[in-house]
NUMARRO-28912 format. One record per residue (C-alpha): residue in three letters; x, y, z. Coordinates in steps of 0.001 Angstrom, whole numbers, plus 524288, in hexadecimal, padded with zeros to 5 digits. Each point is the difference from the previous one (the first is absolute). Layout:
N
ALAXYZ...
END
This chain:
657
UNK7E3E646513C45DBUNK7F9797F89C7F62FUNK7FA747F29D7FF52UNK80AA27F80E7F68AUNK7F775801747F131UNK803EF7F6807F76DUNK8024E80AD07F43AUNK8097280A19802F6UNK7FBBF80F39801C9UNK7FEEE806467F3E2UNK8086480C827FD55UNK7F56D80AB27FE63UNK80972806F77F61EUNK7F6407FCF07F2D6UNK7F57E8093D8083CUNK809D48096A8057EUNK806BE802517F083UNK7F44D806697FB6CUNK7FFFE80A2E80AE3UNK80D9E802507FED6UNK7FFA0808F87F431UNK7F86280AC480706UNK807B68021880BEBUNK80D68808C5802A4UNK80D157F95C8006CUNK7FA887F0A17FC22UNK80C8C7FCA07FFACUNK7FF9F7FCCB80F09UNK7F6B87F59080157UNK8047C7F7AB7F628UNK80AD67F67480869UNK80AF67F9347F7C2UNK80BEC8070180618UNK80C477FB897FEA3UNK8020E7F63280B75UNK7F31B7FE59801DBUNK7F8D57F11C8054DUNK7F3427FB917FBFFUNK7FFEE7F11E80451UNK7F6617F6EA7FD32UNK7F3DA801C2808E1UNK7FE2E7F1A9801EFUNK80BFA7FC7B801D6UNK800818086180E9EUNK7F8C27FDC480C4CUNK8032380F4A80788UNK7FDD080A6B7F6B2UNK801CB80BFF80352UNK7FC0580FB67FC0DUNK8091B808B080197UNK7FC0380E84800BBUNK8071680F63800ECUNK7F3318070C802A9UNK803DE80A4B7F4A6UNK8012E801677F211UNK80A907F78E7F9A0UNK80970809DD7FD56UNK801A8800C680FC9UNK7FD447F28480215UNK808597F9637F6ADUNK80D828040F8072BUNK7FB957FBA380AF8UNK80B097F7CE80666UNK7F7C87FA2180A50UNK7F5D27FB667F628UNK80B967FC567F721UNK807547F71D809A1UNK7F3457F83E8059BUNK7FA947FE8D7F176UNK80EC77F9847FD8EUNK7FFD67F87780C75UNK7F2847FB0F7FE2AUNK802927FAF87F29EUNK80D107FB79801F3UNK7F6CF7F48680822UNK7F9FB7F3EE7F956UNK7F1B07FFD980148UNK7FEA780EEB8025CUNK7FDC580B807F927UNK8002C80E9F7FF53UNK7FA42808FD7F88CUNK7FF1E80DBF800A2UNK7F56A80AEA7FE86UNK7FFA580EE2800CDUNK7F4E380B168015AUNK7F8328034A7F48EUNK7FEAD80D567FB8BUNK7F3888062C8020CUNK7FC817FEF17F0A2UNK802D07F16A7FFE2UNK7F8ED7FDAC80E0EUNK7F457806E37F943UNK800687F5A57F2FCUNK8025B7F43180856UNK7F488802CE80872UNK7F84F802747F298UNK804547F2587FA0DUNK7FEA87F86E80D00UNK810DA7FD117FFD7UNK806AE7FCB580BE3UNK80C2C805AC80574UNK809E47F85C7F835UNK80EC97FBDC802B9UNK808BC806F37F661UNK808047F0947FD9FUNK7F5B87F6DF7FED4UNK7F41F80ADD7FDE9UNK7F7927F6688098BUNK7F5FB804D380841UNK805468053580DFBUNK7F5E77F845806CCUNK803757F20A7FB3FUNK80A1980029808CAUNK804697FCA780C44UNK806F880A5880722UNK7FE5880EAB7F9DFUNK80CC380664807AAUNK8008C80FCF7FEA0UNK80C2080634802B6UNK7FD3680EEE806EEUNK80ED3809018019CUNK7F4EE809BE80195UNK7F1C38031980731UNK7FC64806267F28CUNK7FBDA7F2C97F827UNK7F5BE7FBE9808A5UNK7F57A8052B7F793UNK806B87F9497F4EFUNK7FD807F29180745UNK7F1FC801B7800B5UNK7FF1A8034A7F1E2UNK806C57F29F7FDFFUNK7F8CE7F98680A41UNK7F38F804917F8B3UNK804E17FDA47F03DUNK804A97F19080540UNK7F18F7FCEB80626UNK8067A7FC7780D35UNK7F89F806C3809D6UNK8047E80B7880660UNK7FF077FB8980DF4UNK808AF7F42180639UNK7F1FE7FBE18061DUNK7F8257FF2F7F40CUNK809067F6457F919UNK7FE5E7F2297FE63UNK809C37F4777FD75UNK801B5802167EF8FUNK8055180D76802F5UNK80D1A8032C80115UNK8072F802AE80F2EUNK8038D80F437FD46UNK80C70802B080724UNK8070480AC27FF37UNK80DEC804638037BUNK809B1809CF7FE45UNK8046B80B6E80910UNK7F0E18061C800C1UNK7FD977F12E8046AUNK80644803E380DB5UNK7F270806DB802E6UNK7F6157F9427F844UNK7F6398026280A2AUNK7FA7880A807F772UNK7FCE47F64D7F579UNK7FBBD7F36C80959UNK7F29C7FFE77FB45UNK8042B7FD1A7F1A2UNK80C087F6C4801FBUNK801F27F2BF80561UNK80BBD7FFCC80502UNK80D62809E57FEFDUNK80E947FAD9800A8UNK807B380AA1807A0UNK8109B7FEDF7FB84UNK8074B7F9777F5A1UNK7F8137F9027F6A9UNK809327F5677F968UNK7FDE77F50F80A4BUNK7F320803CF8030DUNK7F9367FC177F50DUNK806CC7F33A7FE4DUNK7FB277FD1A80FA7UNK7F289805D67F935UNK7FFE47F76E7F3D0UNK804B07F37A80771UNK7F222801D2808E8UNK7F78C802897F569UNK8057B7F4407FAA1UNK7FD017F5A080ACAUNK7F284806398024AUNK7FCB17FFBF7F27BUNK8054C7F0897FFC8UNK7F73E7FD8D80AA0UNK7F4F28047E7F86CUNK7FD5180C908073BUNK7FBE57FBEC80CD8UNK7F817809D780805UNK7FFBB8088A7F452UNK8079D80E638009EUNK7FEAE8011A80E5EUNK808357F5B9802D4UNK8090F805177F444UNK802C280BE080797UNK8016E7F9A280C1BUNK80AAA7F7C47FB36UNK804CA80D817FC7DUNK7FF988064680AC0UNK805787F6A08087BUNK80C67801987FAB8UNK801B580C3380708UNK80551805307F4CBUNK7F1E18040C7F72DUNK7F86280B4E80617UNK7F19B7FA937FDDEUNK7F6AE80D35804A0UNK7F4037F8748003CUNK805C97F6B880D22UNK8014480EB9807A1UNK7F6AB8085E806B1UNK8017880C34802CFUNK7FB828064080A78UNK7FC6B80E82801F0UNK8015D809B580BEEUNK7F5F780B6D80072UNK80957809BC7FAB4UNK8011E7F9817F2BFUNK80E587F8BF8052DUNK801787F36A7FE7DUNK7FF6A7F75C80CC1UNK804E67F3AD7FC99UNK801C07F6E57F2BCUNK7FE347F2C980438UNK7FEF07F2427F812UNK7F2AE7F8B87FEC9UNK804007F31F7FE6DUNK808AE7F68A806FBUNK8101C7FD877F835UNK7FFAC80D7A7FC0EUNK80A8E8089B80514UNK7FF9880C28805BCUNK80B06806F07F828UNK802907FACB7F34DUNK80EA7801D37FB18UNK806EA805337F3F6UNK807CB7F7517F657UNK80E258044B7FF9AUNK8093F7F8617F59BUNK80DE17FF7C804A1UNK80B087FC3D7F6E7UNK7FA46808367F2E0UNK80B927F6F97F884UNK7F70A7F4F08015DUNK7F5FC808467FA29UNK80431806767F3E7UNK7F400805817F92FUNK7FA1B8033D7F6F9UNK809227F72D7F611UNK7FA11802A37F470UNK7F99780E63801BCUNK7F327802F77F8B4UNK8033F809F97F439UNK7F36F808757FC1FUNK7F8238001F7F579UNK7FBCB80E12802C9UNK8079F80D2B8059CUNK802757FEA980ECEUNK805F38075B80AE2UNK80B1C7FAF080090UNK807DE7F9327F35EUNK809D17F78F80569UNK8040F7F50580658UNK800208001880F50UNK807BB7F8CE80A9DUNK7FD4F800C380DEAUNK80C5F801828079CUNK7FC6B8005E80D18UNK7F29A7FF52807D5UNK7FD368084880B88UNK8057980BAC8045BUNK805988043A80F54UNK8017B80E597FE6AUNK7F55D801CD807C1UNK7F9EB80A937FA23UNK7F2AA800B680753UNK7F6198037E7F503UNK805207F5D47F8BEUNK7F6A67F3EE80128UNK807E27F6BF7F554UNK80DA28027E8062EUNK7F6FB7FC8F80DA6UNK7F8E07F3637FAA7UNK80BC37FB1C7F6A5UNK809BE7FCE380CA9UNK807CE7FB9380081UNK80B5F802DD7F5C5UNK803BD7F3917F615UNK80963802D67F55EUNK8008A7F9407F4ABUNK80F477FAEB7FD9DUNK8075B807987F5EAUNK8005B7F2657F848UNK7F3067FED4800D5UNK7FC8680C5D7FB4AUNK808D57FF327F42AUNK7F9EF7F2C37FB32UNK7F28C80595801BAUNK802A180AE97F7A6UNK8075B7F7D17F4A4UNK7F3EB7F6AC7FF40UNK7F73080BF18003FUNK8054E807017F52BUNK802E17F5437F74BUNK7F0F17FB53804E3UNK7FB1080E217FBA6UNK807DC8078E7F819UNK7FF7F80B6180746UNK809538099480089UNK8000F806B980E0AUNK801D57F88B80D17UNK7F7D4805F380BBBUNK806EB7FCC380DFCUNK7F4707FF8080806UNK7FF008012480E9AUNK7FC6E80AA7808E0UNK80CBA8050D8009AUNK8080D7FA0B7F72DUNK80CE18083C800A0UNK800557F82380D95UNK803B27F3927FC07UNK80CBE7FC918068EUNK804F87FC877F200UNK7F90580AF27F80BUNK80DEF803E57FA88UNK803CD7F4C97FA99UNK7F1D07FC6B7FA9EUNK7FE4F80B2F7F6ACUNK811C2800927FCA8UNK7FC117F0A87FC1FUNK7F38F802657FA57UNK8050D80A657F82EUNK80CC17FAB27FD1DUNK7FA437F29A7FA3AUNK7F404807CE7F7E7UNK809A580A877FB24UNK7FDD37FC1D7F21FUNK7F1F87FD677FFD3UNK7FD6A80D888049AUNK7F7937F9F580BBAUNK7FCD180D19809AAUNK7FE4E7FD1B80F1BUNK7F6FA807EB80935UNK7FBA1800BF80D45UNK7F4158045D8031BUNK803FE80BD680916UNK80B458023380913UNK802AC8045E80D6DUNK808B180BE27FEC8UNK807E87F9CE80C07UNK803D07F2CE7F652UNK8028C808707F2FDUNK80C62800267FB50UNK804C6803AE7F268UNK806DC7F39A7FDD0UNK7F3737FA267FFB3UNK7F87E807F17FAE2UNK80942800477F46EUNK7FE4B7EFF87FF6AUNK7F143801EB7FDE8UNK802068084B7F527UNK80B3E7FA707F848UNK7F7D47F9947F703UNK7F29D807097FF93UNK7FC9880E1F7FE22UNK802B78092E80D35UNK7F25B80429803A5UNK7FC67806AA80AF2UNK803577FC7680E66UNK7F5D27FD98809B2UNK80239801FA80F3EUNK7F6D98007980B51UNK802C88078E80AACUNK7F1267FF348038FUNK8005080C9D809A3UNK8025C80CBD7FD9FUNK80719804A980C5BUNK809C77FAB4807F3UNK7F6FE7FEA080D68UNK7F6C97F6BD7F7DFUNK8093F7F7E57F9B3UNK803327FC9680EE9UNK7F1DE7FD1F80177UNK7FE707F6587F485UNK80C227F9BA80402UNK80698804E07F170UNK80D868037C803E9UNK8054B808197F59CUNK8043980DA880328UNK7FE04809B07F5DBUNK80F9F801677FD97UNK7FEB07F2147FCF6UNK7F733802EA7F42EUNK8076280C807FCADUNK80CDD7F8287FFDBUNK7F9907F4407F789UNK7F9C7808277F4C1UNK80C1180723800EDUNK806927F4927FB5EUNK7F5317FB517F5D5UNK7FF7A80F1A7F9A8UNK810AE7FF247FED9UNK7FF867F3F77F98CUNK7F605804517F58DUNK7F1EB7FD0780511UNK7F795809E67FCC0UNK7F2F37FB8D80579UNK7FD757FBBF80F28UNK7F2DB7FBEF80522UNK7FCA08010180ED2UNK7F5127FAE0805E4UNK7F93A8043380CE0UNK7F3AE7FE2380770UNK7F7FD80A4280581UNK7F74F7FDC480D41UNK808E77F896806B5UNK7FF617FF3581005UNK8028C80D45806C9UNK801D5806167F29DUNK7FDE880FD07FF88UNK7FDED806DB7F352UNK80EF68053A802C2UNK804F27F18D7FD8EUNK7F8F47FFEC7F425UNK8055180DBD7FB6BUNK80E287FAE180353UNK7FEB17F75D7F42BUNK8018380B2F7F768UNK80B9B8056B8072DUNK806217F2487FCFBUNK7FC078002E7F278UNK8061080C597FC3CUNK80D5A7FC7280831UNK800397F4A97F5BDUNK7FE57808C77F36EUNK808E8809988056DUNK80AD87F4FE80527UNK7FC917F95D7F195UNK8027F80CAD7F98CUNK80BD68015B8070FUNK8068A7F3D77FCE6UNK7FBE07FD4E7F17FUNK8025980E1A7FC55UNK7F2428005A7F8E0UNK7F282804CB8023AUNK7FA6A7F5927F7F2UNK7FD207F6F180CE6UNK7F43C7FC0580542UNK7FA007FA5680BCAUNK7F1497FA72802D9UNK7FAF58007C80DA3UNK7F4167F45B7FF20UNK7F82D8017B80B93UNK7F6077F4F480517UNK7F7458006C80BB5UNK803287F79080C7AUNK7F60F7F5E280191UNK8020C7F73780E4CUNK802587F0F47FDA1UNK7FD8A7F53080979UNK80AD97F94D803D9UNK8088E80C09801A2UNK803828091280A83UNK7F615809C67FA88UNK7F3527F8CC8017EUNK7FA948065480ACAUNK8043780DFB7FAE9UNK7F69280AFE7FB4BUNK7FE3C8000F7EFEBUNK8009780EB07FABDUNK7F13A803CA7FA86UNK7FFED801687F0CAUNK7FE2681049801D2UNK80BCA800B580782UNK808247F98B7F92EUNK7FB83807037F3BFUNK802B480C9A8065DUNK80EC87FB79804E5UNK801D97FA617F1E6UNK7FB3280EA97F9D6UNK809038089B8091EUNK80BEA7F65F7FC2AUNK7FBD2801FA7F0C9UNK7FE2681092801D9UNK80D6D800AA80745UNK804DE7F6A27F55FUNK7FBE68075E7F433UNK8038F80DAB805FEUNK80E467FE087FF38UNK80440806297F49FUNK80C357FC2D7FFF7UNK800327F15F80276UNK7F0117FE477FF79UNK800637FBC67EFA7UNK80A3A7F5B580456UNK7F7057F92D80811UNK7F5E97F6C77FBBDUNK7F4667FC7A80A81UNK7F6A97F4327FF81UNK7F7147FE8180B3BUNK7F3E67F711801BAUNK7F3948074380569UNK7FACB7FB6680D04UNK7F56A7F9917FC49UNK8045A7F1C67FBE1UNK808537FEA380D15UNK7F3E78027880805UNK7F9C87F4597F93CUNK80CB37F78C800EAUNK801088046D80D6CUNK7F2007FA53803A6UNK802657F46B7F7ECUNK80BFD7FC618067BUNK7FC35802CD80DEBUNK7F3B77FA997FE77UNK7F90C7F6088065BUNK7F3C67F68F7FB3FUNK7F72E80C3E801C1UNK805C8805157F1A1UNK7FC597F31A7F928UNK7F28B807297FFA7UNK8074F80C457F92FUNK807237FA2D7F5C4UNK7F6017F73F7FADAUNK7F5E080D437FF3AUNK809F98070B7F93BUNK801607F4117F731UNK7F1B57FDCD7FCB4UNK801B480FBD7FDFAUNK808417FEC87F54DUNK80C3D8010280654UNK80B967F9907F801UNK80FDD801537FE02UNK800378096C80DFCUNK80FDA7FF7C7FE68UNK7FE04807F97F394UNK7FE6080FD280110UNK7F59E800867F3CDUNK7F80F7F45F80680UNK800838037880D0CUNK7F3B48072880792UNK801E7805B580DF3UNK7F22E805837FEF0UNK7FCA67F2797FC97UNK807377F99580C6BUNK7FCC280ACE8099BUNK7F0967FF0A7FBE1UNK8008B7EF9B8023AUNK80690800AB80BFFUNK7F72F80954805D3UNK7F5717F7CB7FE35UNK806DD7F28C8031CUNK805318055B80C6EUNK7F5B3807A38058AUNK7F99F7F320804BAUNK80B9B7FC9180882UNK8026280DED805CBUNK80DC38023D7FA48UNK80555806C87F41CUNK809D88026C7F68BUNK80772809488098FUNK7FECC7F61E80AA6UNK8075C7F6A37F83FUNK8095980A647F9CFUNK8037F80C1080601UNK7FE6B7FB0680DE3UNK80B1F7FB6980970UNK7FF547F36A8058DUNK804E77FB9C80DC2UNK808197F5C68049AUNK7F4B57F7E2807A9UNK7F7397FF317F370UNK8002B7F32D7F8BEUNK8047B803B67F1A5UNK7F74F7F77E7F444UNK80AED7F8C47FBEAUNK805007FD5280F3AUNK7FD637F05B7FDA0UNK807CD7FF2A7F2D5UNK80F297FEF98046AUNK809E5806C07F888UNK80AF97FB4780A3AUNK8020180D1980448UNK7FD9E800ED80ECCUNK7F38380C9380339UNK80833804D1809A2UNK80B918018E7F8CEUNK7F9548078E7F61FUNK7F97A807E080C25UNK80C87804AE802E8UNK8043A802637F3A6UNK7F62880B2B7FE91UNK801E18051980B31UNK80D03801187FC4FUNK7FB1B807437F2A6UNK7F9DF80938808ECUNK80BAC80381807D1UNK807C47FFFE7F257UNK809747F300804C2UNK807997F9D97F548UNK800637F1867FF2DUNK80BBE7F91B7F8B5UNK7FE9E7F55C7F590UNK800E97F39E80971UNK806CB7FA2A7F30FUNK80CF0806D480420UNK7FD208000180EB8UNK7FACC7F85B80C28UNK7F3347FBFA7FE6EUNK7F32A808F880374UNK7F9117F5338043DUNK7F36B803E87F621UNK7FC177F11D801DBUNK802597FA507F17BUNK80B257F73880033UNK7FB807F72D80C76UNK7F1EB8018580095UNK800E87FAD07EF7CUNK80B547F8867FFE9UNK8086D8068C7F66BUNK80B0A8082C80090UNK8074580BBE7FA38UNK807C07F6C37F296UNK808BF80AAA7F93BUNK80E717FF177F9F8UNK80A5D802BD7FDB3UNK801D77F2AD7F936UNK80E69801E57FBF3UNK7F9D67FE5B7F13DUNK801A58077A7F37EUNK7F6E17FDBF7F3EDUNK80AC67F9C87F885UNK800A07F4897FC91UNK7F65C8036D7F88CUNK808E6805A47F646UNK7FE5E80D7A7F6CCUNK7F6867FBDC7F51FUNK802617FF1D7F2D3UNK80E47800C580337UNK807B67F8297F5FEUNK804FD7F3CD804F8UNK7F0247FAEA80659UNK7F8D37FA3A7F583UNK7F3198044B7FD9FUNK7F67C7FF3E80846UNK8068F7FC7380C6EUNK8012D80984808B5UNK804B37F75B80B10
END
């Protein structure tokens, strides 16, 4: 947090131009989008850097970077700007010609200001924060900075264990981020008014004593003689013992991003996205955002139609991404994409979710979604293979279920349906695994059946479990990277060696390799701060990212990091834990009550269903009391009209209201 200079911090873009020419794909650090904000630097007292720890074509989409960067700017006297991970061939030139990581808007130097926040969805980008760290000249431990540098926070669903990464961050934000950072900014302010008393300490403290900013450096941890944790415990007085996540009720009240970012450069994802609900109660138990997100908020059918009018005419885009984690379960789904698709008939304007439970398919909708765009494949997860481990997971979807869906999809002229599984899963035999293939081939031969033609295809994508905090799974047993290799080849032979259904099927699978590193990255505790940063000074970059990524490289670190604390990578991965042992992340509350999620694997391991408590009595899981929110979902009673058809005869131009 700099000292006030009278002349404002030059853009570093003259130095970075020249380099430009002899790196891949320039394109991307350039800035200038369309909706865009590069305010005057004088002019604000907060400034913030805003950060997706991967390359820009990742990054850019973003939403959570998208809606703080928005809501930041949207404030007099603060700014945002945002910045992405360098390529290896423009790290190595910037080192070279002594330039600084940059912001893509303003192209200022990452270290002139006051609050670098990096947003993690995944344990994969922590390498990319050192090389950051490093490239800005802000040092790589919270200990060795001083008052000019920036408070590095992070956030974002990785954020719910940072422990791994406590040794290089100030300070994490756990939840929702929209109020967060205004309660953030509004601190930095006053401190920085009162010309920095007691200096960054104090800065954090003020943090921290919200209850609401996870600070690492005010815990100790202690050890037991096994390598368990005994106790995390605060070292000074006003800091809380659990610090709380940030849940924003009413998402009306919140309808970001306004104005989405449109890319300079070829991203994942080209279109414009609304978020129509947050959280998730299905209760699956591997899944740590449908755990963390509670609980449920939908977004009013009003509200999402005026977010995606302003959007498109913001953008120009021509597809419409419903986001959630299961967005066919929006009370109102129905009449979302009918009015959607009804009012952008003529514009052509496609719809998509991002996958679908096979339980809240139907063809209706489906048939919504693709009125205006191009019919591509469908996607469904029924993440296990058999029946008995669907139970487990807490995934209730029978097989018939599937059969009777793609039934449906194949009759009314799909030709292409993607289902995605996971392999290693709790009490999983190699015979679950091989049941995916049954299933597979009962879908090309039901599809056969139905559309009368052999030209159909399905894709089984496979991914490796990895066990999240937060989630009924924590204290289960990760499968090694050899076994679940092995699993993964039996499923391919038995695959491949049906000859009459086997050419039909398409199969994807990860090795299982990179979930043994997530695995010890998200279950982690401080011990693995000493891991990442050797595979970092290693050469370790872009982890998420098959052609980058090094197990040899990881396993060989970790060995040596860990050997001086007696544990290892097994002993964070493949071993169970028990109920008495005090979990890393124990102190960081996610509202959901430890016992709850106790029972909830042991009723995984006696295959127990639970309901979604959005439909029935409540579970008790702890979120709505112990945070103060509750379960906010339709039906409203509301169509999209009034907003009427556009471009129909009698609205003038340009008013679509």
């Amino acid at each position: 947090m700099p000292a006030e200079a009278a002349e404002s911090v030059k853009s570093v873009f003259p130095q970075l131009e020249a380099l430009l020419p002899h790196v891949q794909k320039p394109i991307q650090y350039v800035g200038g989008e369309l909706n865009s904000t590069v305010k005057p630097w004088e002019s604000c007292d907060v400034r913030w850097a805003l950060m997706y720890p991967d390359a820009y074509e990742v990054g850019l989409p973003n939403q959570g970077v998208m809606i703080l960067y928005e809501v930041l700017n949207e404030q007099a006297g603060v700014l945002a700007e945002r910045t992405y991970s360098v390529w290896p061939d423009l790290e190595a030139l910037m080192r070279e010609h002594d330039v600084p990581q940059f912001t893509v808007d303003g192209h200022r130097p990452v270290k002139a200001f006051d609050v670098f926040g990096l947003s993690f969805s995944t344990e994969l980008g922590y390498t990319n924060m050192l090389t950051a760290l490093d490239l800005a000249g802000i040092p790589l431990e919270s200990k060795d900075r001083g008052i000019d540098d920036p408070v590095v926070l992070a956030g974002g669903h990785a954020a719910f264990n940072p422990e791994p990464i406590a040794d290089f961050i100030d300070c994490a934000v756990i939840g929702d981020g929209e109020q967060a950072v205004l309660e953030i900014t509004a601190i930095i302010r006053a401190w920085k008014a009162e010309g920095r008393p007691g200096g960054r300490e104090e800065l954090l403290l003020r943090l921290a004593k919200t209850g609401g900013v996870y600070v690492p450096g005010f815990y100790d941890v202690e050890y037991l003689p096994d390598g368990r944790i005994a106790r995390v415990v605060p070292n000074r007085s006003g800091v809380p013992w659990r610090v709380s996540k940030h849940t924003v009720m009413d998402l009306d009240e919140w309808p970001y991003p306004k104005q989405p970012l449109v890319p300079l450069a070829e991203t994942v994802h080209e279109r414009m996205s609304v978020e129509i609900f947050r959280g998730c109660t299905r209760g699956c138990r591997f899944c740590q955002a449908g755990m963390i997100t509670r609980p449920v908020r939908e977004r009013s059918i009003t509200g999402i139609g005026e977010m995606v009018d302003k959007g498109l005419k913001a953008t120009g885009f021509e597809e419409v991404g419903l986001l959630s984690l299961s967005s066919a379960d929006h009370t109102e789904i129905g009449d979302i994409a009918k009015g959607l698709a009804d009012r952008y008939e003529d514009d052509k304007i496609g719809l998509s979710l991002p996958s679908t439970r096979v339980d809240a398919f139907n063809i209706d909708l489906a048939n919504e979604l693709t009125r205006n765009g191009r019919r591509s494949g469908l996607t469904f997860a029924p993440e296990g293979g058999s029946e008995r481990i669907r139970k487990v997971i807490n995934k209730m979807v029978s097989e018939d279920d599937l059969i009777r869906t793609v039934a449906t999809a194949y009759g009314n002229g799909w030709r292409q349906v993607k289902l995605y599984f996971m392999c290693g899963l709790p009490t999983e035999t190699d015979d679950d695994v091989l049941q995916i293939a049954d299933m597979a081939t009962r879908v090309i031969a039901k599809g056969r059946e139905v559309s009368g033609s052999n030209d159909i295809r399905c894709t089984v994508s496979i991914g490796g479990f990895v066990p999240k905090p937060h989630t009924p799974f924590q204290w289960a047993p990760q499968l090694s990277a050899e076994e679940t290799d092995e699993r993964l080849t039996k499923l391919r032979d038995k695959i491949r060696g049906d000859k009459k259904y086997g050419r039909s099927i398409g199969f994807r699978y990860h090795d299982g390799k990179p979930g043994i590193v997530e695995g010890l990255l998200s279950r982690g505790d401080r011990r693995i701060g000493a891991v990442i940063r050797a595979v970092y000074e290693d050469g370790g970059r872009f982890d998420g990212w098959r052609e980058h990524f090094s197990y040899d490289r990881w396993m060989g670190c970790a060995d040596k990091a860990l050997a001086q604390f007696g544990v290892d990578v097994d002993w964070y991965t493949t071993r169970e834990r028990t109920y008495e042992e005090v979990l890393p992340w124990d102190h960081l509350d996610s509202g959901l009550d430890k016992d709850w999620l106790w029972e909830d694997w042991q009723d995984a391991l006696d295959e127990t269903e639970v309901d979604d408590c959005r439909w029935t009595p409540c579970f008790d899981c702890g979120v709505c009391p112990q945070m103060d929110t509750s379960i906010q979902i339709g039906p409203t009673g509301k169509k999209l009209l009034p907003l009427t058809v556009k471009n129909a005869a009698q609205a003038p131009s340009g008013h679509a209201h």
